[in-house]
C-alpha positions as CSV (number, residue, x, y, z in Angstrom):
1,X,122.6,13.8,113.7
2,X,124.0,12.0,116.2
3,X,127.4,12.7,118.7
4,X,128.7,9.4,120.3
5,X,132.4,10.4,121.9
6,X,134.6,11.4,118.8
7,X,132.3,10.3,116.2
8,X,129.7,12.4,114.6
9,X,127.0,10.3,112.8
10,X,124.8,11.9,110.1
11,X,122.6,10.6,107.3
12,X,125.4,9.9,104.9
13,X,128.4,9.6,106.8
14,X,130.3,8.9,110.3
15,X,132.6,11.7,110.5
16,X,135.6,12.1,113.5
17,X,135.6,15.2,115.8
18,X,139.1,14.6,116.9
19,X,141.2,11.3,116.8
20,X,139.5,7.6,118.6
21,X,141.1,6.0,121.4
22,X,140.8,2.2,120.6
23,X,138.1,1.9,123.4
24,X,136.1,4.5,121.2
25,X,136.9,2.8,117.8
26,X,135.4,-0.5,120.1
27,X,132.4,1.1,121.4
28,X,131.1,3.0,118.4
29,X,131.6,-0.6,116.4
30,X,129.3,-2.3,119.2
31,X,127.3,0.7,118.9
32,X,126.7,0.5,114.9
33,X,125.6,-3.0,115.3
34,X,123.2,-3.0,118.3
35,X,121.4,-0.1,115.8
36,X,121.8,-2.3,113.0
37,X,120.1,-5.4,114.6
38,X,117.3,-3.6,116.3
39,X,116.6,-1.1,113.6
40,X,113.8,-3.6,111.8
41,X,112.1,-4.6,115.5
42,X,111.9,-0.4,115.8
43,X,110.2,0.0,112.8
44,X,108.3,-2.8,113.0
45,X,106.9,-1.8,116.8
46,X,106.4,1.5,115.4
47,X,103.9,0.2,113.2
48,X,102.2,-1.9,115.5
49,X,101.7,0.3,118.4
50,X,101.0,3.5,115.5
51,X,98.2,1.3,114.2
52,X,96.7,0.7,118.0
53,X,96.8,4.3,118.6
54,X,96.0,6.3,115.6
55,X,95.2,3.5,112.8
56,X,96.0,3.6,109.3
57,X,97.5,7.1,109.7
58,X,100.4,5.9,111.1
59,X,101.7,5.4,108.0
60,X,102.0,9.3,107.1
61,X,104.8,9.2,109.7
62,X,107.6,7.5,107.7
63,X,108.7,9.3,104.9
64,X,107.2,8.5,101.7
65,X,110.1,7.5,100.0
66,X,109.8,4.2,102.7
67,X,109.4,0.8,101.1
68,X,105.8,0.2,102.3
69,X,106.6,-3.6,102.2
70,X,109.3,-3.3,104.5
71,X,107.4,-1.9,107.0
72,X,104.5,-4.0,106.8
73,X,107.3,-6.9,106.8
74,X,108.9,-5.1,110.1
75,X,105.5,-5.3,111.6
76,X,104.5,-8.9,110.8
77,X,107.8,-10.0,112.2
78,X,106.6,-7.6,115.8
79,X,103.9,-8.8,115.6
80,X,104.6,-12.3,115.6
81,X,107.3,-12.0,118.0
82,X,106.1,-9.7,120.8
83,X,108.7,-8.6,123.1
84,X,108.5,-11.6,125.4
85,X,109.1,-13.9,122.7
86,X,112.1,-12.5,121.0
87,X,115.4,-13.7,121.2
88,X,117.9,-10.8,121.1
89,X,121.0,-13.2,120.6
90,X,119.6,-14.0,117.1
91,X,119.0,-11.5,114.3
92,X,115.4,-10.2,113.1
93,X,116.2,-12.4,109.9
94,X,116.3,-15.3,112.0
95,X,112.4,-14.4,113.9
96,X,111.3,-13.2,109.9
97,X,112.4,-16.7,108.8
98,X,109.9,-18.5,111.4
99,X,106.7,-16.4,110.1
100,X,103.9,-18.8,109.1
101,X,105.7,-21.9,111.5
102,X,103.2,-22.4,114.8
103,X,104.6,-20.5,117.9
104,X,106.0,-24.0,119.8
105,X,107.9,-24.3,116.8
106,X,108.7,-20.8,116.2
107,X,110.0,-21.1,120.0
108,X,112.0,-24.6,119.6
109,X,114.0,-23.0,116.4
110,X,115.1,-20.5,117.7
111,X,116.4,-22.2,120.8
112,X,118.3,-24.5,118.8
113,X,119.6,-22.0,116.8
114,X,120.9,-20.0,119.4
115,X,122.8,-23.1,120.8
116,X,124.1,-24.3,117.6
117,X,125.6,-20.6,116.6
118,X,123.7,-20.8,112.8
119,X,123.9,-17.8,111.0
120,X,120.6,-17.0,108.8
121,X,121.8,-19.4,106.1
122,X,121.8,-22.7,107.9
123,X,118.7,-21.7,109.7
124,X,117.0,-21.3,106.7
125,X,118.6,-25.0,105.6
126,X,117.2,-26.3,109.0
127,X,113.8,-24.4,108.5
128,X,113.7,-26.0,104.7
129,X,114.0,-29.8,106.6
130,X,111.6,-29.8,109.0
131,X,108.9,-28.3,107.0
């Protein structure tokens, strides 16, 4: 459960305490989708630094009822993209679109896909042409 100003967050639903302001309304929207676009890099970094300090048991800390593949996805994408290397202008799809392209590359990409404003869709297109 989580309590951000009016709003009352919990597995299943956002609930209201008392009636938004507009500014709320705003700020829990922003809020929403900062969680939303880091939430794969979280799980992902969970993974990678579990595995450095307890190993393969790391995995009995995400409930079992976790796509196993979309965690091991989450950490390929950390783990290809450590924190210096991330851009956090452009979404995880974006970085788990690059995996298997060489690090310039990876780099390059993602520079140009910042400036030209692509969604996940025409980077993919772009990735598909310069294969």
């Amino acid at each position: 459960m989580i309590r951000r100003d009016n709003f009352l967050l919990i597995p299943s639903a956002l609930l209201l305490e008392s009636p938004p302001s507009m500014d709320q309304w705003e700020s829990m929207g922003s809020y929403l989708l900062s969680m939303q676009r880091s939430l794969y890099w979280w799980i992902g970094d969970m993974l990678v630094n579990g595995e450095s300090q307890i190993g393969d048991d790391i995995y009995q800390a995400f409930d079992p009822s976790f796509s196993v593949s979309l965690i091991e996805r989450c950490a390929a994408v950390s783990r290809a993209f450590p924190l210096g290397h991330r851009n956090t202008n452009l979404s995880w799809t974006h970085h788990q679109a690059l995996l298997g392209f060489s690090e310039p590359i990876q780099r390059t990409a993602l520079r140009k896909a910042e400036i030209e404003g692509w969604d996940t869709a025409q980077f993919k297109r772009y990735l598909q042409e310069i294969r």
